[in-house]
C-alpha positions as CSV (number, residue, x, y, z in Angstrom):
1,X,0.0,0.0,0.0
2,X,3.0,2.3,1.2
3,X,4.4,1.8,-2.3
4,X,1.5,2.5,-4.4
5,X,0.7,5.4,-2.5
6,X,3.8,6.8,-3.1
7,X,4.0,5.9,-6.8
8,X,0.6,7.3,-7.7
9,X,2.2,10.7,-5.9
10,X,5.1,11.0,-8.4
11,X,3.2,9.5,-11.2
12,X,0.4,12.2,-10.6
13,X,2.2,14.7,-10.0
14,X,4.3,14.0,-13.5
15,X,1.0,14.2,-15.4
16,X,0.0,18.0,-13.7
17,X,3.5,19.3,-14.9
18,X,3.3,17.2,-18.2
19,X,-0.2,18.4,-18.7
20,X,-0.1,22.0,-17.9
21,X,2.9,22.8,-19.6
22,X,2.1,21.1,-23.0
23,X,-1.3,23.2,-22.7
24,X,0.4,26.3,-21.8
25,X,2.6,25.4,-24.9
26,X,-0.2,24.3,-27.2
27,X,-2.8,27.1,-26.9
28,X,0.0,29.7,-27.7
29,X,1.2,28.3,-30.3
30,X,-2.1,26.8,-31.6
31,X,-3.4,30.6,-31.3
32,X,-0.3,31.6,-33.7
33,X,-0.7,29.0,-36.0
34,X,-4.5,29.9,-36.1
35,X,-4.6,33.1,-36.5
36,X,-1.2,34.1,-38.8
37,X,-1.9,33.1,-42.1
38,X,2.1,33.1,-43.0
39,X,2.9,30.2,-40.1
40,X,0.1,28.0,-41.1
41,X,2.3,26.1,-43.6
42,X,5.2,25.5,-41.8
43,X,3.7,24.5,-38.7
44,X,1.6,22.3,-40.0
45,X,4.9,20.5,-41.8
46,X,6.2,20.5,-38.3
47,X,3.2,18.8,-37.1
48,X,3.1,16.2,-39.9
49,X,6.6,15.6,-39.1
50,X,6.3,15.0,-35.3
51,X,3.0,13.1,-35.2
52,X,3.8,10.8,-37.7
53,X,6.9,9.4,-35.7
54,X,5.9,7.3,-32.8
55,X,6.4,8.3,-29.1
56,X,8.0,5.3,-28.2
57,X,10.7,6.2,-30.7
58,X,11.3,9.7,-29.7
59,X,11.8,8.5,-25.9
60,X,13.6,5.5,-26.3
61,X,16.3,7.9,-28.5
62,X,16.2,10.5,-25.2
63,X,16.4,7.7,-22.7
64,X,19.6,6.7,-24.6
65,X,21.1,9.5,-25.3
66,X,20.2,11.8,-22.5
67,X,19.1,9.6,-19.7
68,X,16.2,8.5,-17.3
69,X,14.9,11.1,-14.6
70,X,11.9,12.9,-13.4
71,X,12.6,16.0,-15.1
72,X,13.9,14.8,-18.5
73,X,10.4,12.4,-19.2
74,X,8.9,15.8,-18.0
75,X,10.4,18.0,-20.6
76,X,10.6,15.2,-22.9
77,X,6.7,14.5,-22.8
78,X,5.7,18.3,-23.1
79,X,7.9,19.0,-26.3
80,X,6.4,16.2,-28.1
81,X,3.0,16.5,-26.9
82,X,2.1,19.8,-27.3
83,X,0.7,18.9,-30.7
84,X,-2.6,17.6,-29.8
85,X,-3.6,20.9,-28.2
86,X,-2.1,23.3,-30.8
87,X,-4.0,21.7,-33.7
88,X,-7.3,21.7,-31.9
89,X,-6.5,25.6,-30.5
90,X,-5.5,25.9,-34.6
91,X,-9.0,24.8,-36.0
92,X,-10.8,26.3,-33.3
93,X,-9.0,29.9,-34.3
94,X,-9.8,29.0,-37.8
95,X,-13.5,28.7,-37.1
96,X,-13.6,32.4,-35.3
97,X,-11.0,34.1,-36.6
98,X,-13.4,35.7,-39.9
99,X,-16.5,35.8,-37.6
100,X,-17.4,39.5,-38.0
101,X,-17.1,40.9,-34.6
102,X,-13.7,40.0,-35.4
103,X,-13.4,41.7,-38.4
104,X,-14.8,44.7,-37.4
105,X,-11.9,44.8,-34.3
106,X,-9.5,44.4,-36.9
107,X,-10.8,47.0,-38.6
108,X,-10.8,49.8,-35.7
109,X,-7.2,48.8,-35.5
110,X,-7.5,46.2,-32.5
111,X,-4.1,44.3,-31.6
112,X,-3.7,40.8,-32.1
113,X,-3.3,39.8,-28.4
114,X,-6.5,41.4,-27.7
115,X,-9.1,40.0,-30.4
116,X,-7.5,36.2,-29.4
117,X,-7.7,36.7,-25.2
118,X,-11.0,39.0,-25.6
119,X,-13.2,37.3,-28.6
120,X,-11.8,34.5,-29.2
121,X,-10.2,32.8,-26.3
122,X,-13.5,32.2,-24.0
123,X,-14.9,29.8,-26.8
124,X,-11.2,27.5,-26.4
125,X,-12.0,27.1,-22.9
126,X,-14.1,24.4,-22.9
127,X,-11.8,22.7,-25.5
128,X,-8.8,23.4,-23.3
129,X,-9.9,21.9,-20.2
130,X,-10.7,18.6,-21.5
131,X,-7.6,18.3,-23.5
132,X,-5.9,19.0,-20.1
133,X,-8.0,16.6,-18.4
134,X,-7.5,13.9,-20.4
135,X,-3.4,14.5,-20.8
136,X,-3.2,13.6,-17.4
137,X,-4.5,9.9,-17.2
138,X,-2.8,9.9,-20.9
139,X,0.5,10.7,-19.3
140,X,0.3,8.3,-16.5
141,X,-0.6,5.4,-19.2
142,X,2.2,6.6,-20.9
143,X,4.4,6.6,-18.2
144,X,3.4,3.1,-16.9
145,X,3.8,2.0,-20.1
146,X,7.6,3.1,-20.8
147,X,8.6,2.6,-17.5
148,X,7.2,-1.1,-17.8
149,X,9.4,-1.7,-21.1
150,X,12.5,0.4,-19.4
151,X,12.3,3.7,-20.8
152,X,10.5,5.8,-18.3
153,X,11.4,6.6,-14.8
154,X,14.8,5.5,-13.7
155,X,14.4,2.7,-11.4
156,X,15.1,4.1,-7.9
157,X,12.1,6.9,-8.6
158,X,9.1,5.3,-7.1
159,X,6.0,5.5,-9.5
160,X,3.1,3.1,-10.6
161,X,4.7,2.2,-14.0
162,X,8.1,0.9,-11.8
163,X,5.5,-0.9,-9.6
164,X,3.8,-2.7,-12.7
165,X,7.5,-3.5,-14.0
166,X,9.0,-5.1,-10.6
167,X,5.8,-7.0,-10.2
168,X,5.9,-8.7,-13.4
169,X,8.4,-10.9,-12.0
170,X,6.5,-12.1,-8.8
171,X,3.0,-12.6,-10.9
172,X,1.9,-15.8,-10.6
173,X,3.3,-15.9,-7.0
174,X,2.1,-12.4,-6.1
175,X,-0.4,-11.4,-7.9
176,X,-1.8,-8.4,-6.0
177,X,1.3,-6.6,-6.7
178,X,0.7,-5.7,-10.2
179,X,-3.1,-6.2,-9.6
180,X,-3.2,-3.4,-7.4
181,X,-1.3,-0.6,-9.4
182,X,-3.2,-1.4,-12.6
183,X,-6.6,-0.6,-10.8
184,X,-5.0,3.0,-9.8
185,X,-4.0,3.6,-13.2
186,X,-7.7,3.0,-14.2
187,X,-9.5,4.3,-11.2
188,X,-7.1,7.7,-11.9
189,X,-7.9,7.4,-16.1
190,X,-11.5,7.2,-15.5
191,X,-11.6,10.1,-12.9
192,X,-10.2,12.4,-14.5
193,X,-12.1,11.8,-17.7
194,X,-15.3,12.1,-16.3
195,X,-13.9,15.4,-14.2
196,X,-12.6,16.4,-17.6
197,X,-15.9,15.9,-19.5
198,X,-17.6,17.7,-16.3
199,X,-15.6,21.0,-16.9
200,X,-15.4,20.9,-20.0
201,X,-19.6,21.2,-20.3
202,X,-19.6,23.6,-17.6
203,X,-17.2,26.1,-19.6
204,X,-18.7,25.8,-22.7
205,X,-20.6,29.8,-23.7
206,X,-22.8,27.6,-26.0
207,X,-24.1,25.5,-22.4
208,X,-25.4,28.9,-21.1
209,X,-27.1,31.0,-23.8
């Protein structure tokens, strides 16, 4: 029990930084690929080029090369997942950029930053909090996931994906002690979806016209 509760503390707390910062990440560069015409292009190359590599790639290459901590998956996680966000913030920019309310800001000579925080911004809320929401049980499956094959957490850092991967060895003897970390990881994935899906209806201007 000790060690769960101490793994789902550092795993947890790896998906909040993981999450806020590729959101942070994503919406301003979502809102700049969105609403300047001249970056649409090659940020969408950019995006074609990271998405279509996998993950597992990408961090096996940085557990190599750079190593295994805390703050290297961190950093590691938020530069390649930052894409999700920014291509939804994109399209969503897209969609209200030419509204004319907009338009007619531009027109009396509006800055940029204000039309996107002012007009445009309240209608990504609802979008950004369920991406954010969902990032975080995404980034403790993740997490489990490399640390089970080796490429996550270094061993001596206590989290849920080490649990899964010590326990494989003592299964059939012991099965409770990768029985018990996989129903955190779920109990924690479903959680914070249905919190996600919760705020993300709550937010939402078109919930309370």
């Amino acid at each position: 029990w000790c060690q769960v509760w101490f793994a789902a503390q550092t795993s947890i707390k790896l998906a909040l930084i993981v999450a806020i910062g590729e959101a942070v990440l994503g919406v301003i560069i979502g809102c700049m690929w969105g609403y300047i015409r001249a970056l649409d292009r090659p940020l969408t190359e950019l995006y074609n080029i990271i998405n279509n590599i996998p993950t597992i790639i990408y961090m096996t290459l940085i557990a190599l090369i750079v190593g295994q901590s805390f703050t290297i998956m961190a950093v590691s996680l938020i530069a390649t997942h930052w894409l999700v966000m920014a291509r939804n913030v994109r399209n969503l920019v897209l969609m209200y950029r030419d509204r004319e309310y907009n338009l007619a800001s531009r027109c009396l000579g509006t800055p940029i930053w204000r039309v996107l925080t002012k007009n445009i911004f309240p209608y990504l809320i609802s979008v950004i909090i369920l991406r954010l929401a969902l990032a975080i049980p995404a980034t403790i499956g993740l997490e489990s996931t490399l640390s089970y094959l080796g490429l996550g957490l270094d061993i001596n850092t206590p989290s849920l994906g080490v649990l899964l991967r010590n326990a494989r060895n003592y299964f059939l003897d012991e099965p409770y002690l990768l029985v018990f970390p996989a129903v955190i990881v779920s109990i924690i994935t479903v959680t914070f979806y249905l919190v996600g899906n919760a705020f993300s209806d709550a937010a939402d201007p078109k919930n309370h016209r």
